[in-house]
N, C-alpha and C positions, 0 to 999 in steps of 0.2 A: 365533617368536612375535611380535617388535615386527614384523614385516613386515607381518603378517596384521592389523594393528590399523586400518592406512586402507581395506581392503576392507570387515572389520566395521560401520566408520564410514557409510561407502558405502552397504551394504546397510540400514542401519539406517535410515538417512535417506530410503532407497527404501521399503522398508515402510512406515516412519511415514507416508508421502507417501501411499501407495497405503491404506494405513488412516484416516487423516484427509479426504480425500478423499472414502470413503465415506461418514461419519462429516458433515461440512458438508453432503456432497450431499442426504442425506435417510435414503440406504439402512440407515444405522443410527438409528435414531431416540432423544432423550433418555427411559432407563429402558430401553434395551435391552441386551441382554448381548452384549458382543461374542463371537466363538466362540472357544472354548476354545484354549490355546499349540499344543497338539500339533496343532487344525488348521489354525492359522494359519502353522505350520512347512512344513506339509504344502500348504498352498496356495499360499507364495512359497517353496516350494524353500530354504529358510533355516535355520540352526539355532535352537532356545531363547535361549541367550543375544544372537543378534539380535532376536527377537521380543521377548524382555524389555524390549528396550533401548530399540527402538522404544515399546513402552507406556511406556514410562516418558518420553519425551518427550511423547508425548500427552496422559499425566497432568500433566505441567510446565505444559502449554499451558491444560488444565482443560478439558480436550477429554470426557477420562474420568475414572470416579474406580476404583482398583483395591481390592479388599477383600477379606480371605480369607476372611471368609464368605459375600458376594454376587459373590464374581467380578467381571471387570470390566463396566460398564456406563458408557453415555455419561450423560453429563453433563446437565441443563438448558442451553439458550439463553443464558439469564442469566448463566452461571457461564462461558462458552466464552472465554479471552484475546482477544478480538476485534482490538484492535492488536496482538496478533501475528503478524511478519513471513508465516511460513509459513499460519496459519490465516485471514488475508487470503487471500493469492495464492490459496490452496484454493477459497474461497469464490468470488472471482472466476473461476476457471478450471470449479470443478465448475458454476457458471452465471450468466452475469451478468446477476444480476436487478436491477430496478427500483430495488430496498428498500436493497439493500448503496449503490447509487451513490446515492440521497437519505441515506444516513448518513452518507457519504463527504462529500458535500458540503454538511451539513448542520453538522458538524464544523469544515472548513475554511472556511466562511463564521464560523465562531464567533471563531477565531484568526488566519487571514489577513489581514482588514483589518487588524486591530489591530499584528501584523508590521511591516505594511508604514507603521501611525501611527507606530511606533517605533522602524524606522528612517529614516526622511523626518525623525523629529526628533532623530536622538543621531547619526546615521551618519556618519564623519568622512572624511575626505579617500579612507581606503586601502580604504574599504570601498564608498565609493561606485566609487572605478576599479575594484573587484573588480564589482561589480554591473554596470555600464556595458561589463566585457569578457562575460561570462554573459548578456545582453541581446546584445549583438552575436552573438554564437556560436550563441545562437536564434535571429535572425534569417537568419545564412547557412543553417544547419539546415534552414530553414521552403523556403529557395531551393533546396535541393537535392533537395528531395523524394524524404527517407530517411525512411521512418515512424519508426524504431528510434535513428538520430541525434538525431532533432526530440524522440522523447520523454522523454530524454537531459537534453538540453539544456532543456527544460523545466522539469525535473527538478531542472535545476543551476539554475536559473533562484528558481525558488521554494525553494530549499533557502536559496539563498542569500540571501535575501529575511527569511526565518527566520534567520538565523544572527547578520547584521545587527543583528537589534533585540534581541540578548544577554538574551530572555528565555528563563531556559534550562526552564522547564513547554514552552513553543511549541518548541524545540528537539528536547525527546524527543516530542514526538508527530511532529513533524517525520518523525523520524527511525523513528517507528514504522508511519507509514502510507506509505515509499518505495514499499512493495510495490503497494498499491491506486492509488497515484497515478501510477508507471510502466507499469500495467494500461493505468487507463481514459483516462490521455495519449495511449498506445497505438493504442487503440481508436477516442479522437476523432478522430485524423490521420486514421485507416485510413479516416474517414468524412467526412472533411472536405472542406463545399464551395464555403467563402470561407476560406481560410486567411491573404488578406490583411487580412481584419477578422477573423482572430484574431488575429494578428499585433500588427493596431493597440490591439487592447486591451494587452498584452501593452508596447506601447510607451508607451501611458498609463500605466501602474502605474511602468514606469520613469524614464518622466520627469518627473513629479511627486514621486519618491522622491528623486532627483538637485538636484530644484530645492526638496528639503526643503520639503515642503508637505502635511505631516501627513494633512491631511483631505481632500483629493482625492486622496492616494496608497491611502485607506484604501477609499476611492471606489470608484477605479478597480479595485480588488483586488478588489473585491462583484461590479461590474459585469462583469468576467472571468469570475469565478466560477462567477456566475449564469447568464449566458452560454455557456458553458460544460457547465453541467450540462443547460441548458434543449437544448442539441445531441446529449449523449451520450443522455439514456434514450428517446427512439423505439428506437436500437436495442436496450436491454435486453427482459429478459424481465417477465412480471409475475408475482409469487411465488404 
């Protein structure tokens, strides 16, 4: 029995995937019923107690709502966990439209700069040489042109950028939007066609942070940003 418990796990998280999926993508619409256990068993080869298990993470997410008199049905827009991990990455993957990366970066222009005011002004010795080695390790990144290294280290880059200014609201969304942000880093590389003035932005944010200088570290974080996002959505889609 405990052997069988990480295959359940497995499968559960595959279904949820493959039902959520649908669900972001369109194919199920809010106010619709999804199909009944028995055929959702029946369509991923799976037993009841995976299918349960999977809905039930759906419902955590507030993807769906479960109800024993209306069965299940998807949820409103409004009510969907949006920073969550998995129902990100869904949304991104089931299609990267225009609307998600102007939220995205709609978001991180809200909190980013300020980050980066906060640590430019408190960050102390071990946290600037922690930043200072995460800016270097981007840059060799950028030189070796690995899309999946670079968006890594980008990654680590702004993470730590966030972590820095110990405001821990900026921390958890941090740490809630990895998924979208590892996407569409991704996806810039894979399109990128000055990477040495992304780069240089990238170097302004750090060296105004290092030379503790609040307001042009907060600056240059905008100016990234913007930049940034102004590269990524020709290639999206439009919803």
């Amino acid at each position: 029995m405990f052997e069988r418990e990480p295959l359940v796990g497995t499968m559960t998280a595959q279904v949820a995937k493959i039902i959520g999926m649908r669900v972001v993508g369109g194919e199920f619409l809010p106010g619709d019923a999804l199909p009944v256990e028995s055929d959702l068993c029946s369509a991923y080869g799976v037993s009841r107690t995976t299918v349960r298990e999977a809905i039930k993470q759906l419902s955590s997410k507030r993807l769906i709502d479960v109800s024993p008199k209306i069965g299940t049905r998807v949820l409103p827009f409004a009510d969907w966990n949006l920073l969550d991990r998995d129902v990100l990455a869904w949304r991104l993957h089931a299609q990267f439209d225009s609307k998600i990366i102007e939220d995205i970066y709609e978001m991180r222009l809200c909190f980013e700069p300020r980050a980066c005011y906060l640590a430019a002004q408190a960050g102390n010795a071990a946290d600037m040489q922690l930043l200072d080695r995460r800016y270097r390790e981007l840059a060799d990144a950028y030189t070796s042109n690995e899309v999946r290294a670079a968006a890594e280290a980008d990654l680590a880059f702004h993470m730590t950028i966030i972590e820095v200014s110990r405001n821990g609201m900026f921390i958890t969304i941090g740490n809630g939007i990895k998924a979208a942000l590892r996407v569409s880093s991704e996806m810039l590389l894979r399109h990128a066609t000055r990477p040495s003035e992304d780069l240089e932005l990238h170097a302004a944010v750090h060296r105004h942070i290092l030379a503790h200088e609040p307001d042009a570290a907060a600056k240059a974080m905008t100016d990234l940003l913007s930049a940034s996002q102004a590269r990524l959505l020709p290639y999206t889609v439009k919803p």
